[in-house]
PDB file of N, CA, C and O in Angstrom:
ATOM      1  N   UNK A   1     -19.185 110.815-175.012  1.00  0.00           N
ATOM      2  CA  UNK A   1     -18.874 112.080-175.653  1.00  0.00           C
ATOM      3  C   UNK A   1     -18.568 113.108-174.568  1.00  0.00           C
ATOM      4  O   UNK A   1     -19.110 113.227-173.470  1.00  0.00           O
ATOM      5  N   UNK A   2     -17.548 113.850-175.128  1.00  0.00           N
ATOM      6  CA  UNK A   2     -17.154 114.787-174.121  1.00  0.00           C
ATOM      7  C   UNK A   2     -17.916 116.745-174.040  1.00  0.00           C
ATOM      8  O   UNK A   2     -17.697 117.479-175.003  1.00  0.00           O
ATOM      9  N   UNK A   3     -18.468 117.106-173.214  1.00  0.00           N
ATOM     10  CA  UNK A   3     -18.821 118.359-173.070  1.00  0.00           C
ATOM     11  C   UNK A   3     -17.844 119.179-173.262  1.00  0.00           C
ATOM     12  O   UNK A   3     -16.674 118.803-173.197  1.00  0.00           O
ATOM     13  N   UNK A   4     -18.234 120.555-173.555  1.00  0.00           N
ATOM     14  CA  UNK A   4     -17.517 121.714-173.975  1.00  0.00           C
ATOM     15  C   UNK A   4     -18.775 122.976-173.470  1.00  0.00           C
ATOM     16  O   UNK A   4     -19.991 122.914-173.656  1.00  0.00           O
ATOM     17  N   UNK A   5     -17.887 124.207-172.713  1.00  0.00           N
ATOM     18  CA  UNK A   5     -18.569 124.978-172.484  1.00  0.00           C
ATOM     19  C   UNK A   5     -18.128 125.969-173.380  1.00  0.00           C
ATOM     20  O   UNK A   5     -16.957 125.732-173.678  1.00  0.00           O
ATOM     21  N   UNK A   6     -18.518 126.885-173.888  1.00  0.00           N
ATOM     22  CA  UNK A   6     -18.063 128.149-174.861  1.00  0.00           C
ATOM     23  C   UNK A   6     -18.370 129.528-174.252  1.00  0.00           C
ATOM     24  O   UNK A   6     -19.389 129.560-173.562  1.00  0.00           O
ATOM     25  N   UNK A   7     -17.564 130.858-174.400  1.00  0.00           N
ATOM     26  CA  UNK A   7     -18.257 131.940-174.150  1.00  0.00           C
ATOM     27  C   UNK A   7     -18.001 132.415-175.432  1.00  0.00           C
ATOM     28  O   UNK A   7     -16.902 132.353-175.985  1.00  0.00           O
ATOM     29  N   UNK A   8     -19.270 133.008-176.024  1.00  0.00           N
ATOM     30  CA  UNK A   8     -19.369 134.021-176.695  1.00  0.00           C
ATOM     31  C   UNK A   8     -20.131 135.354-176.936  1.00  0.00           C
ATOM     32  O   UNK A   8     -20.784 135.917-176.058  1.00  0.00           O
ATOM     33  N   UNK A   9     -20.010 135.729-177.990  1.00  0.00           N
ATOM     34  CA  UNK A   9     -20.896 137.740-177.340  1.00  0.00           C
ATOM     35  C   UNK A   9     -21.868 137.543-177.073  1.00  0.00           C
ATOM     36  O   UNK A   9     -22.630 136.654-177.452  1.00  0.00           O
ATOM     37  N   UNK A  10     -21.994 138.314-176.402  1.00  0.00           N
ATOM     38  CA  UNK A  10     -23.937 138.697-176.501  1.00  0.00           C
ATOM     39  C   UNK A  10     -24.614 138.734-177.883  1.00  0.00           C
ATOM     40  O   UNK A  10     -25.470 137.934-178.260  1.00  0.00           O
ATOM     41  N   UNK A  11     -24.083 139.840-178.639  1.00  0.00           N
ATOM     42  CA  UNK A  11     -24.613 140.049-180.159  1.00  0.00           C
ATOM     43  C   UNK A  11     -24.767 138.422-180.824  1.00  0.00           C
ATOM     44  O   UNK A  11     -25.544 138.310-181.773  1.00  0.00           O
ATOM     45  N   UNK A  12     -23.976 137.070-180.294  1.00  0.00           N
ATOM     46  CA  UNK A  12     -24.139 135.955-181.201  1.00  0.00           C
ATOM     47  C   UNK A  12     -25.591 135.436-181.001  1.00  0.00           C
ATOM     48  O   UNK A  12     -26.611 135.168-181.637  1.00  0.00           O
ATOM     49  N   UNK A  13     -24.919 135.458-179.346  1.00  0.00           N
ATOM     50  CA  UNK A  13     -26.380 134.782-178.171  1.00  0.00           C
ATOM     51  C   UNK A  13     -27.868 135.382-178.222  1.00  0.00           C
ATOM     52  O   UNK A  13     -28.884 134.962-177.669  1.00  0.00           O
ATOM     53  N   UNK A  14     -27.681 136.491-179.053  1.00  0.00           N
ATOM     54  CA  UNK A  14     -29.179 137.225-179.419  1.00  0.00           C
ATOM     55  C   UNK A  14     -29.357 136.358-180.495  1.00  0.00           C
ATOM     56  O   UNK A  14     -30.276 135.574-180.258  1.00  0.00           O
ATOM     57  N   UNK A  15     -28.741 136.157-181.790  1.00  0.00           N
ATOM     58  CA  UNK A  15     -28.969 135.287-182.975  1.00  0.00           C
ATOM     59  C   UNK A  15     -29.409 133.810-182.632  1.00  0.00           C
ATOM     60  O   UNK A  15     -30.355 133.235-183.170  1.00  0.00           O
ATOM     61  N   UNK A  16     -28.667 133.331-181.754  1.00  0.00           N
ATOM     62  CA  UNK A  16     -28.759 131.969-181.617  1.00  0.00           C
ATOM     63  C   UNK A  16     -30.287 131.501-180.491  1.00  0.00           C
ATOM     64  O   UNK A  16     -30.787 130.383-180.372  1.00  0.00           O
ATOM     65  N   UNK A  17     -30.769 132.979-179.715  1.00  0.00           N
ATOM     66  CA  UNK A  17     -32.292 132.961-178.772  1.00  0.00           C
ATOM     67  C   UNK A  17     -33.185 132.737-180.032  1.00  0.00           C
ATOM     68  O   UNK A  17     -33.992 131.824-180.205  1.00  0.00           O
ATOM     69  N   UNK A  18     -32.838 133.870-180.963  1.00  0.00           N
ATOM     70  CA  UNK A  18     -33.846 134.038-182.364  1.00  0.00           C
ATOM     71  C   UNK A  18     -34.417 133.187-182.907  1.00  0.00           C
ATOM     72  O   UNK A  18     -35.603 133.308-183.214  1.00  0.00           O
ATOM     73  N   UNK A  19     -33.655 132.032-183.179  1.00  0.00           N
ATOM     74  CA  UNK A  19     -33.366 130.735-184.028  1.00  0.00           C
ATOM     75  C   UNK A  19     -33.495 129.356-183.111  1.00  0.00           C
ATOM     76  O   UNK A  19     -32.668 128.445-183.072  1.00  0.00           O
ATOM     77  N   UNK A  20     -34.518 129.424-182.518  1.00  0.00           N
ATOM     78  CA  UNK A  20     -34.660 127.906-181.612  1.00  0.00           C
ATOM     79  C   UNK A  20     -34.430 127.034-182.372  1.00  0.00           C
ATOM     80  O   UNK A  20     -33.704 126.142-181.932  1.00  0.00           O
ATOM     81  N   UNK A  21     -34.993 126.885-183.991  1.00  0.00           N
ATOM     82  CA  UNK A  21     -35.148 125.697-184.880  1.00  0.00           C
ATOM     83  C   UNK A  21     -33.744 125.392-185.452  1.00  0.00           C
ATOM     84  O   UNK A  21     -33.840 124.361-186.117  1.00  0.00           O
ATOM     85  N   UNK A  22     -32.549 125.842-185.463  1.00  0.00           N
ATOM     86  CA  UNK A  22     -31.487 125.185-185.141  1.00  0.00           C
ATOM     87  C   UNK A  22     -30.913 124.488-184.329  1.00  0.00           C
ATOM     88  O   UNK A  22     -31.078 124.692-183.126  1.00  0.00           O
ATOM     89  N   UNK A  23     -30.364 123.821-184.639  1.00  0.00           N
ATOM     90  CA  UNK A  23     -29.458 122.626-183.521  1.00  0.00           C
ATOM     91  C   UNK A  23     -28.051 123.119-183.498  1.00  0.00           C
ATOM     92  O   UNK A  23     -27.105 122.561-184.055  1.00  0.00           O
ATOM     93  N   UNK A  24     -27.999 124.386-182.696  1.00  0.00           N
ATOM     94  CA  UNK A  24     -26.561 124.973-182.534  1.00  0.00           C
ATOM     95  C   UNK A  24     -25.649 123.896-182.086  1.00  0.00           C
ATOM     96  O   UNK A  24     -24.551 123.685-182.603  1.00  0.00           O
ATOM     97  N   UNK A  25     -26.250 123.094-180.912  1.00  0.00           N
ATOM     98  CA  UNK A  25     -24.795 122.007-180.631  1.00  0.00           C
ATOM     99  C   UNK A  25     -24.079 121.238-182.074  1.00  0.00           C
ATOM    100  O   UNK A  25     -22.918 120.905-182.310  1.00  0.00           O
ATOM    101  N   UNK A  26     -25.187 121.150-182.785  1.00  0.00           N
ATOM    102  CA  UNK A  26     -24.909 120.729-183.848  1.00  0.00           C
ATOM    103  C   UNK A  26     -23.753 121.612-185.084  1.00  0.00           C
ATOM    104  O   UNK A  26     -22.756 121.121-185.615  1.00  0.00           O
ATOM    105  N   UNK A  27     -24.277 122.928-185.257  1.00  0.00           N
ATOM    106  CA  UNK A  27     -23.628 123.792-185.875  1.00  0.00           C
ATOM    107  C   UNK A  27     -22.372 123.730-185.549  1.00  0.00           C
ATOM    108  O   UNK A  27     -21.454 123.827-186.363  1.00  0.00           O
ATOM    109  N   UNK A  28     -22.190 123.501-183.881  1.00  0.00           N
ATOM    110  CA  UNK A  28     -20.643 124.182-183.422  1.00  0.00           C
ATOM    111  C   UNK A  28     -19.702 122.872-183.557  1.00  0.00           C
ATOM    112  O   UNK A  28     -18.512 122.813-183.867  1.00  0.00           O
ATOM    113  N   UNK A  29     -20.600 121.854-183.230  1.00  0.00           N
ATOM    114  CA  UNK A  29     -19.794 120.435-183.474  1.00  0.00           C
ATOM    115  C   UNK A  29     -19.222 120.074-185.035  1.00  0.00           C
ATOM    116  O   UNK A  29     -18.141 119.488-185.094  1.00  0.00           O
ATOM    117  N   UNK A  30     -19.931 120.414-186.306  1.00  0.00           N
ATOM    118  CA  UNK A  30     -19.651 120.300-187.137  1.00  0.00           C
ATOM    119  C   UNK A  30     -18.713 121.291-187.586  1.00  0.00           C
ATOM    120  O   UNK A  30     -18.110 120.873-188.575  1.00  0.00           O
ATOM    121  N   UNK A  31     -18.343 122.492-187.222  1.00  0.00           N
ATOM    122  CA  UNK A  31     -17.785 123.600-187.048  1.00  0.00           C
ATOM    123  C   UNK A  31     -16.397 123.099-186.949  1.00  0.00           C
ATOM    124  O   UNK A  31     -15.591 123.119-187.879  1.00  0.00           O
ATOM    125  N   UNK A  32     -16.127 122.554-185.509  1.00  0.00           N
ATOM    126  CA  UNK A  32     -14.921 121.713-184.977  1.00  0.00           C
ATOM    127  C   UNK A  32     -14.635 120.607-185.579  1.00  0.00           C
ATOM    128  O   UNK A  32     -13.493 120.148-185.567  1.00  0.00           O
ATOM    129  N   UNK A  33     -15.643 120.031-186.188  1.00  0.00           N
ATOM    130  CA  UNK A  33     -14.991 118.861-186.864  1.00  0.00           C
ATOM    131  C   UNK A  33     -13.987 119.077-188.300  1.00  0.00           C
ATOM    132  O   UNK A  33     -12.955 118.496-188.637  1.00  0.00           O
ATOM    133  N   UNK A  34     -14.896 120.338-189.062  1.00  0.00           N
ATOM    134  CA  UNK A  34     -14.315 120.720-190.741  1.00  0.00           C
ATOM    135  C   UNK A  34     -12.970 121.850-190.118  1.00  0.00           C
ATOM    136  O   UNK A  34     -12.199 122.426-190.887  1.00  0.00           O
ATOM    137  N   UNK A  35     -12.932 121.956-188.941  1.00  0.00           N
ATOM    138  CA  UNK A  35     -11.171 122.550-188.627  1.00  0.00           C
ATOM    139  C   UNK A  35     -10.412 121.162-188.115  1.00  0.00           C
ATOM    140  O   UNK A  35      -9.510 120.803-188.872  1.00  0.00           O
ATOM    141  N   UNK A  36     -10.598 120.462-187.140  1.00  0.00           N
ATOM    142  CA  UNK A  36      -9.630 119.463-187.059  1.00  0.00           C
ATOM    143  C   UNK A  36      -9.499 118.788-188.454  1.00  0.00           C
ATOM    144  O   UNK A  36      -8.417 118.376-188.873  1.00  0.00           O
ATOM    145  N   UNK A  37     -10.531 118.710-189.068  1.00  0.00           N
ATOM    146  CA  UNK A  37     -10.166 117.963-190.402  1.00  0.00           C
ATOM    147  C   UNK A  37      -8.780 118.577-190.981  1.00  0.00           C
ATOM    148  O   UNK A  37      -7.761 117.974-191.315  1.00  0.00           O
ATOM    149  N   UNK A  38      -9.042 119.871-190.992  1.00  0.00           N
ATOM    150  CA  UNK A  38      -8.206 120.986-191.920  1.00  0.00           C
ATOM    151  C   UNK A  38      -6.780 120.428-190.788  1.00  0.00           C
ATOM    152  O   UNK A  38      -5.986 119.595-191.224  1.00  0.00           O
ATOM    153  N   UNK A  39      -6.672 120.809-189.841  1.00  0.00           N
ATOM    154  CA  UNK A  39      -5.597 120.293-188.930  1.00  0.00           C
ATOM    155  C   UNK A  39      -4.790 119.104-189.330  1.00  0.00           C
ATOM    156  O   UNK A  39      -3.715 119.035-189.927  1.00  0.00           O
ATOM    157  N   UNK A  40      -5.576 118.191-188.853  1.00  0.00           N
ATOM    158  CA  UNK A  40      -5.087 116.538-189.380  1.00  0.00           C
ATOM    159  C   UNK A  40      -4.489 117.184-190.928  1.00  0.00           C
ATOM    160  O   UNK A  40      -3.279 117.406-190.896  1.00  0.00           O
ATOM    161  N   UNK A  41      -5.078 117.461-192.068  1.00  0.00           N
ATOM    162  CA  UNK A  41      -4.793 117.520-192.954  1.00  0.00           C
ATOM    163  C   UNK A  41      -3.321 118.456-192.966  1.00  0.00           C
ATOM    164  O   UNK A  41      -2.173 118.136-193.278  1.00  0.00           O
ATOM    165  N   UNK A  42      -3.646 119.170-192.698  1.00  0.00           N
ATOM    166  CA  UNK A  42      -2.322 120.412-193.053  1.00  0.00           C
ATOM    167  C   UNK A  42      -0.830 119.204-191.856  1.00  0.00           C
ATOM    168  O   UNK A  42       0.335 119.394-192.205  1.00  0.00           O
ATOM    169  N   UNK A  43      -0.997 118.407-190.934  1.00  0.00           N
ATOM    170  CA  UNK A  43      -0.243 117.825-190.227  1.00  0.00           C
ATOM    171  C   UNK A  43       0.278 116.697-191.422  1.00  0.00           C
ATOM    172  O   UNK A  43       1.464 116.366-191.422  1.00  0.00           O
ATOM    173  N   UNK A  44      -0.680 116.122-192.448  1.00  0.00           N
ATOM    174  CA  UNK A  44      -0.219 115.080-193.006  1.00  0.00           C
ATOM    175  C   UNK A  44       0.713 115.482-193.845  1.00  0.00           C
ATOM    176  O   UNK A  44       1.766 114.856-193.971  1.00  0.00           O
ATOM    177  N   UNK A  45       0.381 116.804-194.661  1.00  0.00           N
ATOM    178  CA  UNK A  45       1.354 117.951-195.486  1.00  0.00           C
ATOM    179  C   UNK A  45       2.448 117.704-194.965  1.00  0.00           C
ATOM    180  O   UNK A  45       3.143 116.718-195.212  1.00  0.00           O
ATOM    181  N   UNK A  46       2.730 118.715-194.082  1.00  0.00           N
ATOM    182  CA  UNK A  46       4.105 118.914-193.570  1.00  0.00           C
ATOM    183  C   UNK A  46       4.775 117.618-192.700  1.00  0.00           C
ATOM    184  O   UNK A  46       5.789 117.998-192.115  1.00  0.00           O
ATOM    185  N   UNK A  47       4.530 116.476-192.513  1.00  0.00           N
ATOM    186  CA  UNK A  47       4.722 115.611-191.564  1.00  0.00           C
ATOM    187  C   UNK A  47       6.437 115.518-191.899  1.00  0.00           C
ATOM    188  O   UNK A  47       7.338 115.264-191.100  1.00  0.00           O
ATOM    189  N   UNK A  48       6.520 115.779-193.172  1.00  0.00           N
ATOM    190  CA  UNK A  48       8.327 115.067-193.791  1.00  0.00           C
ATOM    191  C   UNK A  48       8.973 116.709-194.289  1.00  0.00           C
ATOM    192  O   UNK A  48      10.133 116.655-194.699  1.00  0.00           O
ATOM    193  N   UNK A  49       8.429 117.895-194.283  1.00  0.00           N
ATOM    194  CA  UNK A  49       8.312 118.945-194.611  1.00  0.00           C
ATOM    195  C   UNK A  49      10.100 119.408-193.519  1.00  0.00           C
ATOM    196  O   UNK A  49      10.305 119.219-192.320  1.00  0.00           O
ATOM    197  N   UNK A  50      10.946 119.959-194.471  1.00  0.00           N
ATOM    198  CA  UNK A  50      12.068 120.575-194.044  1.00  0.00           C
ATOM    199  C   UNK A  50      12.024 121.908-193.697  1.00  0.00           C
ATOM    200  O   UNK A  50      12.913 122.447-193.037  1.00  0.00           O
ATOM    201  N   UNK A  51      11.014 122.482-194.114  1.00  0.00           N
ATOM    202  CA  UNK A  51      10.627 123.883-194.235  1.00  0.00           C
ATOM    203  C   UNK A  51      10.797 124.654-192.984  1.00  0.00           C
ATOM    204  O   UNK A  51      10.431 124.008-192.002  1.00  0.00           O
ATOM    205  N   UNK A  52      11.241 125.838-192.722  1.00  0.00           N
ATOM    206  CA  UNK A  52      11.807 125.889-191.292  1.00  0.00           C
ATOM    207  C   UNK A  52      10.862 126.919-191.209  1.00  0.00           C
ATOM    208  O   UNK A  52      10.242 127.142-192.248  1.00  0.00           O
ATOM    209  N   UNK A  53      10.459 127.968-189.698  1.00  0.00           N
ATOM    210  CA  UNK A  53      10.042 129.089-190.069  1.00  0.00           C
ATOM    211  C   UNK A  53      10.593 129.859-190.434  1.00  0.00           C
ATOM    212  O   UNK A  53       9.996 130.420-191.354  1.00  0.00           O
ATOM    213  N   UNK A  54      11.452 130.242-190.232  1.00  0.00           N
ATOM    214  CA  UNK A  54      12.668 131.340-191.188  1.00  0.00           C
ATOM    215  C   UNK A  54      12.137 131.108-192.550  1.00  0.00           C
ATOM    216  O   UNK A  54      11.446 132.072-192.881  1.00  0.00           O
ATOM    217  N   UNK A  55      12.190 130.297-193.364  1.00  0.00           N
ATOM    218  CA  UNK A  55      11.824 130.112-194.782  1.00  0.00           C
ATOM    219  C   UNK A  55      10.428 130.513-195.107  1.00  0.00           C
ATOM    220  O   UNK A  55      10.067 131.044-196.157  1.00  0.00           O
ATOM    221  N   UNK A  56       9.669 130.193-194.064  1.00  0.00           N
ATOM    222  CA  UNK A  56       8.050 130.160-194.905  1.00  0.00           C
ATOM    223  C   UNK A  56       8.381 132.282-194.339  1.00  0.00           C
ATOM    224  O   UNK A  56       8.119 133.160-195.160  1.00  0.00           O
ATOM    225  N   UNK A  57       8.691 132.481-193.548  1.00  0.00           N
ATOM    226  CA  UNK A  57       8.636 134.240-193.409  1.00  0.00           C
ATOM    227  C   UNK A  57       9.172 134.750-194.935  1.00  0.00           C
ATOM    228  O   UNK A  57       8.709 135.538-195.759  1.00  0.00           O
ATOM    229  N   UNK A  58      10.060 134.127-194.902  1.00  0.00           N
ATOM    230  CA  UNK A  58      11.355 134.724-196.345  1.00  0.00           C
ATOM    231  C   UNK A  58      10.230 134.245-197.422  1.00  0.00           C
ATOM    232  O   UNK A  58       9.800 135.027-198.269  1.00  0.00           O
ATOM    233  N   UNK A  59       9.949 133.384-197.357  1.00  0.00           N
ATOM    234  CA  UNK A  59       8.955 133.244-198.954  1.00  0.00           C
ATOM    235  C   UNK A  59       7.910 133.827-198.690  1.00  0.00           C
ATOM    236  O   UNK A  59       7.180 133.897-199.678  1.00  0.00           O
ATOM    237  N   UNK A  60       7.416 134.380-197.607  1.00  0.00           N
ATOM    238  CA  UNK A  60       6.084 135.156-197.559  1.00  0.00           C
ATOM    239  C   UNK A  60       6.481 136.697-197.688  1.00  0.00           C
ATOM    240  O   UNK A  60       5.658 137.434-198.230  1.00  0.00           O
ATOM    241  N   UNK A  61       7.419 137.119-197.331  1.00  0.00           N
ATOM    242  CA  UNK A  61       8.194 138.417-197.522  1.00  0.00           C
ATOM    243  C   UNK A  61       8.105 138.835-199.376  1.00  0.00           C
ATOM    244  O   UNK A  61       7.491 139.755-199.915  1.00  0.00           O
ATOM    245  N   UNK A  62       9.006 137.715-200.019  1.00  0.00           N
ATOM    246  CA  UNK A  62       8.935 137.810-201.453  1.00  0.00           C
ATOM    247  C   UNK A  62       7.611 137.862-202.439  1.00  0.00           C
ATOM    248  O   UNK A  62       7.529 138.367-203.559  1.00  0.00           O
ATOM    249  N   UNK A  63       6.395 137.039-201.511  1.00  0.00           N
ATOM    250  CA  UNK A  63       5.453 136.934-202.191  1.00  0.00           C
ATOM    251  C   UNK A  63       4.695 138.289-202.023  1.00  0.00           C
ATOM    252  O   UNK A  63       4.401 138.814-203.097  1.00  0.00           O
ATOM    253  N   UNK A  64       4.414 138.792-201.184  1.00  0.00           N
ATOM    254  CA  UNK A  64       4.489 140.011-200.357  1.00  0.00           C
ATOM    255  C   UNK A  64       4.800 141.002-201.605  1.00  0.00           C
ATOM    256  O   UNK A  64       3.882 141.688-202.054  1.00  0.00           O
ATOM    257  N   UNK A  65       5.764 141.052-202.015  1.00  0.00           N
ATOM    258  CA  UNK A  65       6.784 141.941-202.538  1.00  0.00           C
ATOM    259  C   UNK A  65       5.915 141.720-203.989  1.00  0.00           C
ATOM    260  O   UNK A  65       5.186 142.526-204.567  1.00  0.00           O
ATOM    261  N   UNK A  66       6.164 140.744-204.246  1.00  0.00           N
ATOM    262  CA  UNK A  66       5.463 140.227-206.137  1.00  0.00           C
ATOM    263  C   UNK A  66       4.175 140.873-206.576  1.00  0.00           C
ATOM    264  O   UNK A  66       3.764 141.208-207.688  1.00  0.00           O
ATOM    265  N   UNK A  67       3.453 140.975-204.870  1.00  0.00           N
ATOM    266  CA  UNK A  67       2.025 141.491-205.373  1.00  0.00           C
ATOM    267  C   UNK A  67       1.712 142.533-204.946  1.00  0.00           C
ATOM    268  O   UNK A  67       0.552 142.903-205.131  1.00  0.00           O
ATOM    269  N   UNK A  68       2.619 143.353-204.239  1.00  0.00           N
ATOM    270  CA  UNK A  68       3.056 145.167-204.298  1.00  0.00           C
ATOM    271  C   UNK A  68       3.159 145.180-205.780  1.00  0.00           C
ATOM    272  O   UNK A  68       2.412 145.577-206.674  1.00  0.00           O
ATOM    273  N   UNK A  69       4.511 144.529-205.745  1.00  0.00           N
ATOM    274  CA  UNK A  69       4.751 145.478-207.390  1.00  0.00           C
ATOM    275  C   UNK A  69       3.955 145.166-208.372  1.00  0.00           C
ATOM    276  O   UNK A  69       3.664 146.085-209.138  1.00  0.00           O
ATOM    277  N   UNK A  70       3.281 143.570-208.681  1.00  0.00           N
ATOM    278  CA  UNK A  70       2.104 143.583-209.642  1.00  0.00           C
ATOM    279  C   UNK A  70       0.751 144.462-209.359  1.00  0.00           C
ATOM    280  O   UNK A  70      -0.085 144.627-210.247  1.00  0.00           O
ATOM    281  N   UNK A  71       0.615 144.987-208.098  1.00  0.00           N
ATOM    282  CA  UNK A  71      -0.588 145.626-207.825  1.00  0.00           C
ATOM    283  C   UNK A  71      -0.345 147.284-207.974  1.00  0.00           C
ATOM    284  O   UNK A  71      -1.212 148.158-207.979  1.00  0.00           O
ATOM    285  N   UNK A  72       1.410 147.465-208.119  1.00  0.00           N
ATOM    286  CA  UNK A  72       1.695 148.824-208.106  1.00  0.00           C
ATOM    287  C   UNK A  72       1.771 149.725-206.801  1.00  0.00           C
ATOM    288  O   UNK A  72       1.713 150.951-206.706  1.00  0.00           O
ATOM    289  N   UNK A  73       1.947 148.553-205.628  1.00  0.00           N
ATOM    290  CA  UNK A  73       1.397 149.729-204.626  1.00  0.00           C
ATOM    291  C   UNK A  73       2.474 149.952-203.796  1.00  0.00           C
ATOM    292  O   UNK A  73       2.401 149.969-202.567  1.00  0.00           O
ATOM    293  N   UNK A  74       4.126 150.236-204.872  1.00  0.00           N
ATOM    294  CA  UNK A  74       5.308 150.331-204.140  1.00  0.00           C
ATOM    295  C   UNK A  74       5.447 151.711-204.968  1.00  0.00           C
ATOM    296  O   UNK A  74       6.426 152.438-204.796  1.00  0.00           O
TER     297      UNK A  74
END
């Protein structure tokens, strides 16, 4: 198994002194695992996907737009 060093705030590293009875290596490993999952997954999606970025902007622009005007806030 491979090591990983992390920096994070102080404000976390006070939570995580607090809490000895967690297994943070644990927390952060399972952490990384339910995003590569999401990764792998969203890769299997699009693997045959024509979709260019130009398009996903333009359909996010319109969607954008749908829920101004259903929300009224044009």
């Amino acid at each position: 198994m491979t090591n990983m060093t992390l920096a994070i705030p102080d404000d976390l590293m006070e939570v995580i002194r607090k809490h000895k009875e967690i297994k943070w290596s644990e927390v952060a490993r399972q952490a990384l695992t339910d995003k590569a999952n999401e990764l792998k997954l969203m890769d299997q999606i699009l693997y045959r996907s024509t979709l260019t970025e130009r398009d996903a902007i333009e359909i996010g622009k319109i969607i954008n737009k749908k829920i101004s005007q259903r929300h009224k806030l044009q």
